[in-house]
Every structure is written in structure tokens, then in C-alpha cells.
C-alpha positions, -999 to +999 in steps of 0.1 A: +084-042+010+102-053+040+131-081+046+124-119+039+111-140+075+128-171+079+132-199+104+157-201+129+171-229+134+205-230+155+210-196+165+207-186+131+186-174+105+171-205+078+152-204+044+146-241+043+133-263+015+097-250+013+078-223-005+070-185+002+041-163+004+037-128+012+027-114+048+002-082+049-006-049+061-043-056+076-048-020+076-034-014+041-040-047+024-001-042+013+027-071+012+054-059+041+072-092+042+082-123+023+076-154+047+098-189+041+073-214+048+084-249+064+079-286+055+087-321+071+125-315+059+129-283+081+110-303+108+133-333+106+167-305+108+153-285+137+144-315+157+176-331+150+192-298+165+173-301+194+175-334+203+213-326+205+208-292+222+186-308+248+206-335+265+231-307+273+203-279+286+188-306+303+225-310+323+227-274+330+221-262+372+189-245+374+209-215+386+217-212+353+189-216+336+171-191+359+198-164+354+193-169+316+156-158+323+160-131+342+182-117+317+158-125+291+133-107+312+150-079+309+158-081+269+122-085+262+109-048+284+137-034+263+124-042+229+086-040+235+088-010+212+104-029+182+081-059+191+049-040+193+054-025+161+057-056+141+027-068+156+008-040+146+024-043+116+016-078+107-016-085+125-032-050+127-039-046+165-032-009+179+005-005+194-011-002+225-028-032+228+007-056+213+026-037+243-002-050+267-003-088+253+038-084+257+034-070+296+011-102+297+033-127+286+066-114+303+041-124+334+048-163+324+088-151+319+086-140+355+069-169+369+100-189+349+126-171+367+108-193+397+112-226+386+138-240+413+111-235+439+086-250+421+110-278+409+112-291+440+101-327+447+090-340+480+100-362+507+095-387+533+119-402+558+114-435+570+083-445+553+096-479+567+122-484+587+153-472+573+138-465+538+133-426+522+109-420+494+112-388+472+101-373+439+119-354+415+104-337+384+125-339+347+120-327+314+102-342+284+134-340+259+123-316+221+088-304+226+064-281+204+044-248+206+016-241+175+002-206+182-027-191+166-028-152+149-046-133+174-015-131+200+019-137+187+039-131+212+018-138+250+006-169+238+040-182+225+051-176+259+027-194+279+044-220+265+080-217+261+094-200+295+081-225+314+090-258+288+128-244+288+132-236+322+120-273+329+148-287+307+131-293+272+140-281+242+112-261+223+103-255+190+080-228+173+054-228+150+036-193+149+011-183+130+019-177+094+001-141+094+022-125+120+051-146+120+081-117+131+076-115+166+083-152+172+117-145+154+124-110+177+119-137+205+146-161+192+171-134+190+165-123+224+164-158+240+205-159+223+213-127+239+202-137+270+226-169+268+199-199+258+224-223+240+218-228+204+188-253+193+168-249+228+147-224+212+142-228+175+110-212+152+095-231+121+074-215+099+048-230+077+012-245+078-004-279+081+023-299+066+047-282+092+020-292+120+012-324+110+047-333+108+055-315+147+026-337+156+038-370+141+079-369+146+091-396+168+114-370+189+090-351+198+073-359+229+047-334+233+026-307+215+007-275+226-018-257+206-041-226+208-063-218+178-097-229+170-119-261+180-116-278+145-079-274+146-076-283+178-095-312+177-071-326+145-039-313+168-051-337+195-061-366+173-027-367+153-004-360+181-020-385+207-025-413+181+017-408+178+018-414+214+024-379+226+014-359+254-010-328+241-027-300+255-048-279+226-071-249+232-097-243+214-122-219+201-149-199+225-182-183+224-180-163+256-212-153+275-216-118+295-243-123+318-254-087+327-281-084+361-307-060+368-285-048+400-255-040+382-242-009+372-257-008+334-231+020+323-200+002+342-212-033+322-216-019+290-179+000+289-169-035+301-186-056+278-177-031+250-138-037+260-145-071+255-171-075+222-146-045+202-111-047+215-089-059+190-112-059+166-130-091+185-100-113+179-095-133+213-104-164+226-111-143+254-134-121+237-171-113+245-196-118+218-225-125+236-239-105+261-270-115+282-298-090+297-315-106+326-345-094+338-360-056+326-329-038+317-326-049+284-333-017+264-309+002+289-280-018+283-288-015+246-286+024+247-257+021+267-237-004+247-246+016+212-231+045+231-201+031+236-199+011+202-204+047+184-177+063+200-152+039+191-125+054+167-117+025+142-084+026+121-051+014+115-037+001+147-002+022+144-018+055+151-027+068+186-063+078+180-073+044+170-095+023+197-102-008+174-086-020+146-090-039+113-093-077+113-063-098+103-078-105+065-102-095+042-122-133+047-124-124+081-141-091+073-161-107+048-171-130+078-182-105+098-208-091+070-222-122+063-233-131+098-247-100+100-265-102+069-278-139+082-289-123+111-310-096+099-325-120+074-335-143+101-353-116+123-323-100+139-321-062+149-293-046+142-285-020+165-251-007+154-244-016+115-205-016+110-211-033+075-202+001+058-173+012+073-146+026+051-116+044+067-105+075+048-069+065+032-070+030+040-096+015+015-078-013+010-082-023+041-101-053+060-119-026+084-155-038+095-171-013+122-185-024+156-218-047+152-243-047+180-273-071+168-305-082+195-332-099+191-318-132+175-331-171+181-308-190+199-302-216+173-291-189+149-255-195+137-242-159+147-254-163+180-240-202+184-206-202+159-174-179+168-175-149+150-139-141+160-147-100+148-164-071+162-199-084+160-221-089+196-256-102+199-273-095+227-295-122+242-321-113+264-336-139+294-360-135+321-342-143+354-304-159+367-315-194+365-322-189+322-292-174+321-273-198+333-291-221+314-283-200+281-244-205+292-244-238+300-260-250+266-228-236+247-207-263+234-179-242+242-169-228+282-134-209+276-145-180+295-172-161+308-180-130+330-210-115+351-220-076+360-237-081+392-233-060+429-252-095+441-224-120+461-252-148+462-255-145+423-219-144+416-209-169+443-237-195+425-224-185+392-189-192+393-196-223+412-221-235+389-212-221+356-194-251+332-170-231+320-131-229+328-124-190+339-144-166+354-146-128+357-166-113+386-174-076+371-141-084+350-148-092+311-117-112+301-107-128+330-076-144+316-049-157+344-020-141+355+008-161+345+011-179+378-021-195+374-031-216+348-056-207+316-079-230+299-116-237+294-138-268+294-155-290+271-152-281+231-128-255+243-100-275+262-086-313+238-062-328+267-059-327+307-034-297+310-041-260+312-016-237+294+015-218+319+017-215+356+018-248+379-003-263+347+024-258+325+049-270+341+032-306+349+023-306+316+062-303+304+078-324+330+073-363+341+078-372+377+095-401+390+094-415+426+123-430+443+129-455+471+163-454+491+177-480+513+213-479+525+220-510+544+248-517+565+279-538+556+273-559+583+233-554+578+218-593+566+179-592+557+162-626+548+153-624+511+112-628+510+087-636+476+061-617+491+049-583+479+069-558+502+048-541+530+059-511+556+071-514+590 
């Protein structure tokens, strides 16, 4: 068993006043850690640090805030190793896979290291006669990150490159499954030369959230995880007057045409339905046949399902990996089981997977299932695991249809060598990002990601030009500088241009 996680809190590391509980091996079922959970005491000390540490960042030039990135930058290629591997570690994804979330989130870093050109207000002269107007952007003051299992370390930094290198002070709370990384980060961000208290991590659950989401100093929140969570996020921390951007679950849609390339979609979609285990917001668990090819695809996305190598994510032959618990496995089954009671075909069965030394562990094997009604809860709900059910319609216009009925629209792609059907469908699909042949068409970090409707709580989209509205307020100035020998009539009337 490994070292105990704590908080950090001041440049240092912090047990804090709450309880413990263990953190585990997905692909073992073993305890590797001891985490040191958080309550509204560690809340109240961290935010009290950061207050303090924020009126000071918030002073610094942005030179020097953007040299403390770059160097960050920097420490964060060099220990992609030692980050990967706890990942792997702690939420079970292949080593592979944690190295390309990290490459993903260094994109947000990079667009950071930016952030005096995009800092820059505007300008009029002589909007009337010898009177400026500009605008200048400034930071919120202590502001907080809740990030969900699935990524912990890109989507903690779609948030926190961006809400430092505007000024704020940020605070951390990771997911409790995989909470290591987040620390790794802190370390890093006080080698690159952050001051003490700008970046802090808190560990803990719903007490720890509700009391982020509640505390007087601090002015804003930003959540990924699912739509229930999300919804409570958004509710608490808006009825305590704070700004709040929180993402929520998905159910994304793979529209497949009878032009495309069936064995081009099906690698794609199989990327997408079985990599990391399904665990993504920007997973795909639905495909949709359109037209005649149905029974094609379905040959050609069993072949790639069958090939897949499943085991533990820290060894090289691996394609997919367990899920993060043994509920989430136990998940899986039962939606397949409801399907196949309700009329479903299963077309790949991964209900009886059992990886040879790892027993123990919360492996479920790629799940392909057709021929399911619409209203059936593993088509609708997110299965979050490596289960897709493919949905078959007659033309474009029912599949749109099909997408456009989700409560959810986080993403969504379509397999088409048509430019008339993918120009109508990413202008009329309701849903926030949009791949083109591309299955997980997630941002680069100079753009902005974020879905629509059950999917999106708030007006903001997470990192890029987003991000940075999001943690910044802008004021507007008007400048007069009259002469001393300058004498102008005083007037009661609402002042006009001229």
C-alpha cells in the first residue's frame, strides 16, 4: 500500500480535520493509497489562504505570470511519465491514453502562456469630444474547480491555467477516486514559481462541494461530472450569488450514412464506444445506421469490438481497460441484461469477461447491442462503460430526429463523404460540438468545450476565450482631462455625444 494523499494547502502538504478512505487499483480491486478527505473546516483554511494569496497574484505584471507558465509548461512534459502512471494507477485507463489526456490539457497551459494578448481591452478615442472610452478585463478574486473521475488531470486544467493566469486564486476539488494527479500538479505549479495559496487542492465529497459552492469568498464555481450533479452544483452555487459554469452528463449520437466508408466508421466509432473503457463525456454510445447498411456496420463494428485486448491499463498490450469500480461494472451488466430482456440483440456479450490474474478486478468486455426501442433506458440513460447500441433509421432527416430528441447534446459525430449532409447536420444538429468523420470532437484548448441543453447548467463553455470571460469581469472606463483654464456649464440632463 502506497503513501497517504492529502490536501495542499499553502505550498504544503495537509491532513485536515476530516475522515479517510482508501483509493483502489481498478484493475486489482487492491487499496494503493489512503486519501484525507476534506470538510467545511479545510474549506474555510484554504479559502482564507487564498483570499490572502490573491490580492498579491492579482498585483503581479502579466510578464510574470506568463513566465511562471511557460515554465510550468515545461515541468508538466517532464513528468508526464510519473503523472501517467498514477492515473493508471488510480483510475485504470492504459498509460497511453493518461499521456494523451496530459498532451490535451498542456493545450489549455499553452493557450495560458497567451493571456497578455488576449487580456487586452479595447479602445476609443474621442467618442465625444475630448473624452476616451476603454475596457479592461480583471480577475474574480478565490475561485473553484470540481472535476469528475474520468480525466484527472485535462479537465482540471481547462480550468485552472486560464483562472490563474487571469489573476484568481484557484482551488481544487478532484475527484476522490483518482485524487494524486491533482496533487503532482500542485507541486509542479510551486516549482514553476506560482506563490503559495494560488493554487491549492481539497479533497473530499459533497460536504467539501457544498461548502465551495456556498462560502462567501468564493466568487465562482466550475464543475464537470454528471447532469444530476451538475444540476445541484448550479442550484447551490447560484442561489449564493455566484457565477457557475457546470457540465454535465451526455448520450452522444454517431450518425453513420450509407456513403460513408462502413470500415473507416466502425474503427472510428469503436475508438469512441470502447476507449477508456467508455468513460468520457465525449464517448460514443450510440451509433445510428441510416438507410441499408445496417447489417454491414454491424459485422464491421463486432470486428473491431472482438479484437480489442482488454486488461490492466499499465501494460502495453492492453487496448481497453477496466472501469473505475466494481458498481460501474455491475452497471454495465445490468443494462445489458435490461436490454436483452426487453427485445435487445446482443451482438458482442462482454458480460463474462474475466482477465487471467486480475479477478478481482472491475473488467466488463466490449457490449455491442441492436435492435432496442427507443424509450429503453440503455438506449436513453448514460451508461458511462463499454456498452453501444446501435439504432437503426431509415433516412438523414430520422436521424436527425433521433438526435435531436436526446435530453442531452454534449457531442456528436457523423461518417458521411456527403458535404450537403454534413453541412445541414452541423448546422441543424442541437447539440454543442461536432465531429465531421471525427468521433470525439473535443476542442483544442484555444477553443472552448461545452454542449447544450441537459448537458451545459450556466452561459460559459469550459477553457479558451470561454474560459477566460467566464473567470474575469470587465469594466468600462470614461476619461476626460480638462484643461486648467477649461470651464464647462454644469447640466441635469442625461449626458449625450458631441
Amino acid at each position: 500500500m502506497g503513501h497517504d494523499v492529502k490536501h495542499w494547502i499553502n505550498g504544503r502538504e495537509e491532513a485536515g480535520t476530516g475522515s479517510t478512505q482508501p483509493i483502489l487499483n481498478p484493475a486489482t480491486g487492491e487499496e494503493t493509497r489512503t486519501l484525507h478527505l476534506g470538510d467545511a473546516a479545510t474549506v474555510d483554511r484554504a479559502v482564507e489562504v487564498a483570499v490572502a494569496a490573491q490580492r498579491e497574484w492579482a498585483q503581479v505584471s502579466l510578464a510574470k505570470r506568463t513566465q511562471v507558465f511557460y515554465r510550468m509548461r515545461q515541468l508538466v512534459i517532464d513528468a508526464t511519465d510519473e503523472i501517467a502512471e498514477v492515473i493508471s494507477q488510480e483510475h485504470g485507463k492504459t498509460v497511453g491514453d493518461a499521456k494523451g489526456e496530459i498532451a490535451r490539457g498542456l493545450e489549455t497551459l499553452e493557450f495560458a502562456t497567451s493571456i497578455t494578448q488576449d487580456l487586452k481591452g479595447g479602445f476609443s478615442e474621442n467618442v465625444s469630444t475630448g473624452v476616451d472610452a476603454h475596457t479592461m478585463r480583471q480577475p474574480l478574486g478565490v475561485v473553484a474547480g470540481i472535476t469528475p473521475f474520468n480525466f484527472p488531470a485535462m479537465v482540471p486544467f481547462w480550468m485552472h491555467p486560464v483562472a490563474l493566469a487571469t489573476g484568481n486564486a484557484f482551488l481544487l476539488k478532484p475527484s476522490e477516486r483518482d485524487p494524486s494527479a491533482s496533487n503532482i500538479v500542485a507541486r509542479l505549479y510551486q516549482e514553476a514559481g506560482l506563490p503559495d495559496g494560488v493554487f491549492q487542492v481539497i479533497h473530499g465529497g459533497k460536504d467539501t462541494v457544498d461548502a465551495l459552492c456556498t462560502h462567501d469568498d468564493v466568487s465562482a464555481v466550475s464543475f464537470v461530472g454528471s447532469t444530476p450533479i451538475a444540476k445541484h452544483v448550479h442550484a447551490t452555487a447560484s442561489a449564493a450569488g455566484k457565477r457557475v459554469q457546470a457540465l454535465g452528463g451526455a448520450n452522444n449520437h454517431a450518425v453513420v450514412m450509407p456513403d460513408a466508408n462502413i470500415e473507416f466508421a466502425a474503427s472510428q466509432v469503436a475508438s469512441g464506444a470502447f476507449g477508456s473503457a467508455g468513460e468520457r463525456c465525449m464517448a460514443v454510445p450510440v451509433a445510428v445506421t441510416v438507410g441499408d447498411i445496417h447489417d454491414e456496420f454491424l459485422a464491421a463494428i463486432t470486428a473491431e469490438a472482438e479484437k480489442l485486448v482488454v486488461g490492466p491499463g499499465d501494460d502495453e498490450k492492453t487496448d481497453m481497460p477496466p472501469v473505475i469500480t466494481a458498481e460501474a461494472r455491475e452497471r454495465v451488466i445490468r443494462m445489458t441484461d435490461e436490454a436483452e430482456k426487453a427485445g435487445g440483440r446482443v451482438v458482442v456479450d462482454g458480460r463474462g469477461l474475466v482477465v487471467e490474474g486480475y479477478e478481482n478486478g472491475n473488467f466488463v468486455g466490449p457490449t455491442v447491442i441492436t435492435d432496442l426501442d427507443r424509450s429503453h433506458a440503455t438506449y436513453t440513460d448514460e451508461v458511462f462503460g463499454p456498452l453501444l447500441v446501435v439504432m437503426q433509421v431509415d433516412n438523414f432527416d430520422d436521424a436527425l430526429e433521433l438526435v435531436n430528441s436526446s435530453p442531452f447534446g454534449n457531442g456528436t459525430a457523423i461518417f458521411t463523404d456527403s458535404g450537403h449532409y454534413a453541412r445541414r447536420y452541423q448546422e441543424e444538429v442541437q447539440v454543442g460540438m461536432i465531429g465531421i468523420n471525427v468521433p470525439i470532437p473535443t476542442p483544442v484548448g484555444y477553443y472552448s468545450f461545452g454542449g447544450w441543453k441537459d448537458s451545459l447548467f450556466g452561459e460559459h463553455h469550459a477553457h479558451g476565450p470561454e474560459g477566460l470571460s467566464f473567470y474575469t469581469k470587465q469594466k468600462a472606463v470614461t476619461t476626460r482631462w480638462p484643461s486648467q483654464n477649461e470651464t464647462v456649464e454644469s447640466s441635469m440632463s442625461f449626458p449625450t455625444h458631441d
